[in-house]
N, C-alpha and C positions, 0 to 999 in steps of 0.2 A: 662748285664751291672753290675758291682761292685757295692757295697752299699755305701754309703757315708761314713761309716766309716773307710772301706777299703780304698778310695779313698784319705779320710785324713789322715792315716796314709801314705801315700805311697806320697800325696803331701808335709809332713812337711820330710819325708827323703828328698826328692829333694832340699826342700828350706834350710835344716843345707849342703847339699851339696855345694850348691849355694855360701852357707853364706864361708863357709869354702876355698875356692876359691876365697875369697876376696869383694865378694858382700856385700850391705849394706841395708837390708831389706827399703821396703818402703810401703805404703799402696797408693791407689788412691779410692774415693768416687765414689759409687756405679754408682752415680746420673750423669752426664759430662752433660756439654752445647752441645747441638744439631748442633746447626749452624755452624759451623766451620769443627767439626770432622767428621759428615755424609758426607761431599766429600773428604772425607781423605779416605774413607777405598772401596773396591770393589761391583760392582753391589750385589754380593751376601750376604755381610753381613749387605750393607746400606739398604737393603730391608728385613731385618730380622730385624732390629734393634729396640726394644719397645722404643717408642718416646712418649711420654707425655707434657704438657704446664702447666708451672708454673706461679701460677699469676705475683711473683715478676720475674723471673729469666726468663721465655720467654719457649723456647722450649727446654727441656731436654729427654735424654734418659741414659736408663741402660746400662751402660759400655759393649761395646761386644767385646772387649780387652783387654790390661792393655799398651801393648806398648803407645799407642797415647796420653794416661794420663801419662804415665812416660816420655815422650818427653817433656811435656807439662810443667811438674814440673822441669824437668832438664834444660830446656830454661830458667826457669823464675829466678832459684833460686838454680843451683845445680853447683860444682864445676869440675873442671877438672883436669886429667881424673878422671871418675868415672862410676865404678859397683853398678849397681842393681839387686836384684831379689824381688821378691813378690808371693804371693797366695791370689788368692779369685775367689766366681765365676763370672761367664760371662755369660752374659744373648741376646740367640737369637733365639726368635719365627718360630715356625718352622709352613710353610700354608700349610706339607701333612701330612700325618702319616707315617712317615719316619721311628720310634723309636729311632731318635735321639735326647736327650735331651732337653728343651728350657732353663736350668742354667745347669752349668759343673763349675768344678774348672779348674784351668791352675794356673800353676805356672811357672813362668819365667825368666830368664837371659840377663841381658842387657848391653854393654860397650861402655861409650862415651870416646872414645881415638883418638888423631889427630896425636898423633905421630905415628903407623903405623897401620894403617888400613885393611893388608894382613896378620898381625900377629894375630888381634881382630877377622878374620872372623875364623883363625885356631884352636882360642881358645876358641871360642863358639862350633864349632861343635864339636870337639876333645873330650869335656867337655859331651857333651851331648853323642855322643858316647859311652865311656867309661861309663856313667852313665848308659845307656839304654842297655850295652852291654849282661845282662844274658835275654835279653828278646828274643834274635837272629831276627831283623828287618833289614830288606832292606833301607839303605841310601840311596838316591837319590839327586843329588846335579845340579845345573843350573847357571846360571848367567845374572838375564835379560839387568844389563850394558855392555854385548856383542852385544844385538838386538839392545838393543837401540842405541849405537855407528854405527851399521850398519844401521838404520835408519837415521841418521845423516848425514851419508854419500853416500847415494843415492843422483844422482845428479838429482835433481828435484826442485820442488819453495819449500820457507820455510812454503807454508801453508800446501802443500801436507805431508811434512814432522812431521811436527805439528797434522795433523790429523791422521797419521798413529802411533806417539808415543803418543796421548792420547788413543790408540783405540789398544796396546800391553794387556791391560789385556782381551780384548775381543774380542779372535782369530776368530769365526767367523765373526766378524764386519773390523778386521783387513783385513781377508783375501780378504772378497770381496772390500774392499777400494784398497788391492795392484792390486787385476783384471783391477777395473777401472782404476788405475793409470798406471798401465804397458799398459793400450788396450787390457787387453783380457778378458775384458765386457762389455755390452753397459750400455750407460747412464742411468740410471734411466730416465724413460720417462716423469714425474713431472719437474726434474732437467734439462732435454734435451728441452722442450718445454719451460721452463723458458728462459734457455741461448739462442733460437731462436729467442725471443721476443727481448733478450735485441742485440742478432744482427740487429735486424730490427729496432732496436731502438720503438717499441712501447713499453718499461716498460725501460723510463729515468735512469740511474743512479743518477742525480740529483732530487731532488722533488719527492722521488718513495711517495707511499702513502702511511698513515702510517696504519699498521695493528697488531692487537692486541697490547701486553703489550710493543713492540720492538718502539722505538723510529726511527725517520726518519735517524739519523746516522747510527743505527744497522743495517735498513735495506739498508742502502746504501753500507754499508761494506761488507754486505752480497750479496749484488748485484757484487760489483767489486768482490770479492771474487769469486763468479762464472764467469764472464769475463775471471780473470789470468785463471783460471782452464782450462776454455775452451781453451785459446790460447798456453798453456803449452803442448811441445811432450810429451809422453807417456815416461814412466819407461823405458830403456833398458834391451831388453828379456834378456841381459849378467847381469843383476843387480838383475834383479826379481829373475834368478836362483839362485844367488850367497845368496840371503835372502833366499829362497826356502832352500837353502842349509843348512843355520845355522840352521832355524825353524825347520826341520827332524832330525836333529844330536842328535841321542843317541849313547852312544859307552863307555865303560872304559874312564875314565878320561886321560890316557896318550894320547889314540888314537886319544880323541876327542879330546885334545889340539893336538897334529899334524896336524889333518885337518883344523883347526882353523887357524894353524901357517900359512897354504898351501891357503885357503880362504884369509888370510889379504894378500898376493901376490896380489889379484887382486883388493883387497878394502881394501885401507891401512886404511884408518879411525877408522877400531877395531883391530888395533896392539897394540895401548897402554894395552886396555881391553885384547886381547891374553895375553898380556904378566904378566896382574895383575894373571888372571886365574894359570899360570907358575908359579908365585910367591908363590900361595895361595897353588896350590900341593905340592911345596918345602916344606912349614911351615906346612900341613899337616901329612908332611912326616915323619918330625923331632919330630914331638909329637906322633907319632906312628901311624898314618892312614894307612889305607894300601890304598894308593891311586890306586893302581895297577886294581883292583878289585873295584874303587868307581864307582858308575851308575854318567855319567854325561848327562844330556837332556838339552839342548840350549832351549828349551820353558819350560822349571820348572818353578811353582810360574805363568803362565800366567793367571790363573784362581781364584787365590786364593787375597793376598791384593796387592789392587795397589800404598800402598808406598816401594813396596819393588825396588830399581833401582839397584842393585848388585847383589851381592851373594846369593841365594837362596837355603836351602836344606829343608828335613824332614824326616822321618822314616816310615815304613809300617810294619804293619804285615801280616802275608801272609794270615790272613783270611780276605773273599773277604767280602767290603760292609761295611768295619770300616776304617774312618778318621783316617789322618794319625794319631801317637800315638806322633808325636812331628813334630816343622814346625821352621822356624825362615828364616833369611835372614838379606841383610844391608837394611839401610833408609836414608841413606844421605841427601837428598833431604824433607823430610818429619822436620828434625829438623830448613833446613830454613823456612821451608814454617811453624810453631810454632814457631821460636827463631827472627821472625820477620826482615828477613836479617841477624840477626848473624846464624853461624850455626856449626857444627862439626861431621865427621866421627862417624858414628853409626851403629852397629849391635847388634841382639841379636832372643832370640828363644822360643820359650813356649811349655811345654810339658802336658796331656791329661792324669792324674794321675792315671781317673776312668779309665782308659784304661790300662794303666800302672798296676793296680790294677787285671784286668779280664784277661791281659796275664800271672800273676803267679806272679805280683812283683819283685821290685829290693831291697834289702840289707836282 
């Protein structure tokens, strides 16, 4: 791994790149409120995260990002549109001996623009590209508001639906939820002896009793909640394949939008989404990508943070066992749920300096 001086030298090129590009440097405190942003971010970083309690301020932790505090300041107090970038490092505990870090710098790129939002995803990655390009890395690009629009439109209850899009960043949890919901795996036998009782009606939906910290509503919701379930058909084996189908799709970016185009044939509900993906090649195109030649995978980003609902890309280098060297994606979603019902179109990306640094450097 690069020394930290190497590292800083090669994170302030990035951030005069950034700046020059039209970014507006920012800083965000080391220190962020606990409560909120630890269910903002994915199993894997909310369990890395050093978390500490402040006597006045309650439960705080060391920044293991920068996005989540730039939302955060740009909800409260930032104008529109507007570019940011930043440097500092990120702090997250590592429970093996991995050799990978527990602080790193990241410096990052970020655009809140509502006017078009197929142009900002083209100008982030184009950006980063171009910057990362004498390093010769592998792009990898995804889209998780393709799944999720296909989850949307599986014709099943709205809770089945709901549990399989809280449960996209974590494919193995996904996958056996879509088994049970298509029929093709048996209940859980806890879950299966429960919904017997409450067919026999020995465990009321009204008056259930109340257990641990869940209040007698919770558990009555959680009661009916298993009832629909149980009286719900299973998934259509034509539907499961056709999700089957997006979840496996890797291919060049042309191919995979054609199968995509040939998929919304039978599930129109992610046409709009095909057709943002079409849009977002275009605008690639025109800024020089060679989209021809881009790796597109229909589950990119499923593993990594879960406010990412769009566009997802990152970088690799081809030696095995090192995190990608740069990540980013949109967050639509993540500015309402900070901007408190207001909200606006967001992307942006963060790159891994000291890495940047130990492939040979850029400028």
């Amino acid at each position: 791994m690069a020394g930290k001086v190497e590292a800083r030298a090669q994170a302030e090129r990035l951030l005069t790149a950034f700046r020059a590009a039209g970014a507006v440097p920012v800083e965000a405190d080391i220190l962020q409120p606990a409560e909120v942003l630890l269910d903002l971010y994915g199993e894997d970083i909310r369990s890395r995260a050093y978390v500490t309690r402040d006597p006045l301020r309650g439960e705080m932790m060391l920044r293991p990002d920068f996005t989540v505090p730039v939302v955060r300041m740009h909800m409260e107090e930032g104008a529109e549109p507007a570019r940011y970038c930043y440097l500092g490092e990120v702090f997250r505990k590592q429970e093996h001996r991995s050799g990978r870090p527990a602080e790193f710098l990241q410096v990052g790129y970020e655009i809140f623009d509502r006017v078009d939002p197929v142009a900002a995803d083209a100008e982030v990655f184009a950006l980063f590209a171009e910057l990362l390009s004498p390093l010769d890395l592998r792009a990898a690009t995804g889209d998780i508001g393709i799944l999720m629009a296909a989850v949307k439109g599986l014709t099943t209850t709205d809770r089945r639906k709901a549990a399989l899009l809280r449960h996209i960043w974590r494919p193995a949890r996904f996958r056996a939820l879509l088994e049970r919901f298509g029929g093709l795996a048996p209940v859980p036998p806890a879950r299966a002896a429960l919904i017997a009782q409450l067919a026999s009606g020995e465990v009321p939906e009204s008056g259930a009793p109340q257990i641990g910290l869940r209040s007698p509503e919770e558990i009555a919701d959680r009661l009916s909640a298993l009832a629909e379930d149980a009286a719900a058909p299973p998934i259509a084996a034509e539907e499961v394949a056709l999700l089957d189908d997006i979840l496996d799709l890797r291919a060049p970016a042309p191919q995979a939008l054609d199968r995509l185009r040939k998929i919304a044939d039978e599930l129109p509900p992610i046409r709009p989404a095909v057709e943002r993906l079409a849009a977002r090649l275009d605008a690639l195109a025109a800024l020089g990508v060679e989209v021809e030649t881009l790796d597109f995978e229909a589950s990119h980003g499923r593993t990594t943070l879960e406010y990412y609902d769009g566009f997802v890309f990152s970088f690799h280098a081809a030696q095995e066992g090192l995190p990608p060297v740069a990540s980013g994606g949109r967050y639509d979603a993540l500015t309402a749920v900070l901007g408190q019902g207001n909200s606006i179109p967001a992307v942006g990306g963060v790159v891994r300096p000291a890495l940047v640094a130990e492939l040979g450097g850029i400028g």
